[in-house]
MARVEX-463121 format. One record per residue (C-alpha): x negated, y, z negated; residue in one letter. Coordinates in steps of 0.2 Angstrom, whole numbers, plus 5000, padded with zeros to 4 digits. Layout:
// MARVEX-463121
+------+------+------+---+
|   xx |   yy |   zz | r |
+------+------+------+---+
|    X |    Y |    Z | A |
...
+------+------+------+---+
//
This chain:
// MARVEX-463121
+------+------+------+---+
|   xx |   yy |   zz | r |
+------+------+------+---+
| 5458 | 5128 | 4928 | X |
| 5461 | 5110 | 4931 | X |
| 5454 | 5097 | 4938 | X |
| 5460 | 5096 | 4957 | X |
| 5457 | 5113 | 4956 | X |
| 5440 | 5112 | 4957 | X |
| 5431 | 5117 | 4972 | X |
| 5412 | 5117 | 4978 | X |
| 5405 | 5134 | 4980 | X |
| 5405 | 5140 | 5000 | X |
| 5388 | 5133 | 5007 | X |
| 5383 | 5121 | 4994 | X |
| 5386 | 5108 | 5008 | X |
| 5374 | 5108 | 5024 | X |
| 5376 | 5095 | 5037 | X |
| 5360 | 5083 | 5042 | X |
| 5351 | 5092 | 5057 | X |
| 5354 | 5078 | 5070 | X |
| 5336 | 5079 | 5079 | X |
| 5333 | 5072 | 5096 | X |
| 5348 | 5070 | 5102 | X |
| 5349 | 5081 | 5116 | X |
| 5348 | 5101 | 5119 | X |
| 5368 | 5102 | 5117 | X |
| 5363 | 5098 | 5096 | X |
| 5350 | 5112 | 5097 | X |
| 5334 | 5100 | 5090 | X |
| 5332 | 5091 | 5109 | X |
| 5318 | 5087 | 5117 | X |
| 5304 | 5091 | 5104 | X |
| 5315 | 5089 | 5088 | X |
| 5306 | 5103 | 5080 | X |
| 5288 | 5097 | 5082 | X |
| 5282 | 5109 | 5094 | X |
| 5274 | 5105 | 5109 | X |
| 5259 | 5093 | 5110 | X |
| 5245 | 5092 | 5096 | X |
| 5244 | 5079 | 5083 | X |
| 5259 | 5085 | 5072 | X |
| 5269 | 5080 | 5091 | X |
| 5264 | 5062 | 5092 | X |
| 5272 | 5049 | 5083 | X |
| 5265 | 5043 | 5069 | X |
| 5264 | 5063 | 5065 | X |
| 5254 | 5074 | 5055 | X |
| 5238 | 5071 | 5047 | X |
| 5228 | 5072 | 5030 | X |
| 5242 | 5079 | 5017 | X |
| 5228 | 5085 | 5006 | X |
| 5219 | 5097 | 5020 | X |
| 5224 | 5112 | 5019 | X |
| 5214 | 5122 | 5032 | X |
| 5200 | 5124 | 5025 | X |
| 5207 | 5131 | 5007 | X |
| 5201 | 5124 | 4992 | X |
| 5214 | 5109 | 4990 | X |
| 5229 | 5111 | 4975 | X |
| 5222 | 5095 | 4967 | X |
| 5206 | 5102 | 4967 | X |
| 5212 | 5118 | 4961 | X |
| 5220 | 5112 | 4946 | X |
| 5210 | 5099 | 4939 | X |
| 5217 | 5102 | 4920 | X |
| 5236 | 5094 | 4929 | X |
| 5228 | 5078 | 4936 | X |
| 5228 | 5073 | 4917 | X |
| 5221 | 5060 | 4908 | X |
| 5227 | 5043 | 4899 | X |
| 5216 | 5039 | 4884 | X |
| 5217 | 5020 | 4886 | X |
| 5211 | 5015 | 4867 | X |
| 5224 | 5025 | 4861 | X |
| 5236 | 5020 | 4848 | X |
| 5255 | 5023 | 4849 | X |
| 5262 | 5023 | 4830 | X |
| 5280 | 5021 | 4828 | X |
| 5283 | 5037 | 4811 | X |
| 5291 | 5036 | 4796 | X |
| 5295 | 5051 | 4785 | X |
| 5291 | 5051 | 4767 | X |
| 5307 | 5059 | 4765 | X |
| 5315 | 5042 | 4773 | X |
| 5309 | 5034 | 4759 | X |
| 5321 | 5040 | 4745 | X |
| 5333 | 5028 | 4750 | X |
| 5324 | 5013 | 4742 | X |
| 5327 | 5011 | 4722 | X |
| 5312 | 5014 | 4710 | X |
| 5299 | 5003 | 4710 | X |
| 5301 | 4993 | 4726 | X |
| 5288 | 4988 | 4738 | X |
| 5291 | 4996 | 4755 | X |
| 5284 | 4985 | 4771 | X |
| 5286 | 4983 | 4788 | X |
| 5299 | 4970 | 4786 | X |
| 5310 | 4983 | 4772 | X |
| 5309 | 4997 | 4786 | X |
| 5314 | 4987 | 4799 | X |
| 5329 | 4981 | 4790 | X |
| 5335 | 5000 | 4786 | X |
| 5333 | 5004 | 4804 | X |
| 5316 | 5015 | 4798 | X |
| 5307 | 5009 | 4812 | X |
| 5314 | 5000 | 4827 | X |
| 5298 | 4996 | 4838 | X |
| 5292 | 4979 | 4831 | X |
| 5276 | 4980 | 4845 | X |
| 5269 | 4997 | 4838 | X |
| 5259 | 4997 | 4821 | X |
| 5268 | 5009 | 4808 | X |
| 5260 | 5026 | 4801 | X |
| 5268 | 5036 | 4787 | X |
| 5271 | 5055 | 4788 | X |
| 5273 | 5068 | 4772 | X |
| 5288 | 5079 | 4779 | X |
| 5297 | 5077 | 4763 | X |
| 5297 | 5074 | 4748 | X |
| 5297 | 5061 | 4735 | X |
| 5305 | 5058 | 4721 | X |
| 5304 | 5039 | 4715 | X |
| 5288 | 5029 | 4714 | X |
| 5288 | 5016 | 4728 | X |
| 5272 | 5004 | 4734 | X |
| 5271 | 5010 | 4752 | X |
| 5264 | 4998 | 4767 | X |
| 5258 | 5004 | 4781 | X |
| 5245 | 5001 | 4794 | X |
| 5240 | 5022 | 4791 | X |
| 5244 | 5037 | 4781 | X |
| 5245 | 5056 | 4784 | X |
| 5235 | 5064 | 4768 | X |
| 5249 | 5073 | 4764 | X |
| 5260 | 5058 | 4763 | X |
| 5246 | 5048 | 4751 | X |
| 5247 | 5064 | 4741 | X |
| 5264 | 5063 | 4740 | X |
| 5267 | 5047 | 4738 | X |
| 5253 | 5044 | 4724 | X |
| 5261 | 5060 | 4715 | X |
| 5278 | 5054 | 4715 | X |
| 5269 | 5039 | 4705 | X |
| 5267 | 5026 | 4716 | X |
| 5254 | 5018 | 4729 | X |
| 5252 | 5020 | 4748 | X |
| 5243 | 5002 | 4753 | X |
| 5235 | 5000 | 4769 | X |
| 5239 | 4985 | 4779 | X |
| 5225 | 4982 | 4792 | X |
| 5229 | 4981 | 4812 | X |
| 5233 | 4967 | 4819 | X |
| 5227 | 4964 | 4838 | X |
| 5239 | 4962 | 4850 | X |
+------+------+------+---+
//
């Protein structure tokens, strides 16, 4: 198949229903509102959230309203595995990572996960550690120091 041989599938296409425009187009007169009642007027229809009497879909399913914790913090990750890229012995910060690309958010603070492993003792800086990545990090003979959060 090439490409000027391709087609749209039969009925994929519909034209725009052209209401009001007379009874020859076949949506004349009322243009599909019915006759009188509030749904007729202009300005039409009414409160989207009645529902007749039935318990409203935004009432019925409060768990997909959701919920934005506003204190929450947003880390930009690092891997331990990530780490084995530096050389023995040298102190990983926010401004090493960013260098090697590591981490690209500047605005979040920057948290230290244990997928991985290590295998070189490094000094690790970070805002906050996963256990697992302390544990590894500290058993691969080096240390994990916690820098504190700066308010922004």
């Amino acid at each position: 198949m090439k490409l000027h041989e391709l087609r749209e599938p039969e009925g994929t296409k519909h034209r725009r229903k052209r209401r009001a425009r007379g009874y020859g187009a076949g949506q004349g007169k009322t243009a599909g509102h019915g006759t009188r009642g509030q749904n007729s007027r202009s300005g039409r229809g009414g409160n989207i959230y009645m529902e007749g009497g039935q318990l409203p879909l935004v009432r019925r399913l409060p768990q997909k309203r959701g919920f934005r914790n506003v204190n929450r913090v947003e880390y930009a990750v690092v891997n331990v595995g990530a780490l084995n890229r530096f050389d023995a012995g040298t102190v990983v910060d926010t401004a090493t990572l960013v260098r090697h690309r590591l981490v690209r958010k500047l605005d979040r603070p920057i948290k230290v996960l244990g997928s991985g492993d290590l295998d070189r003792p490094l000094t690790v800086r970070a805002n906050k550690f996963s256990e697992s990545a302390k544990a590894k990090i500290e058993a691969a003979g080096g240390t994990a120091e916690v820098e504190a959060l700066t308010a922004s």
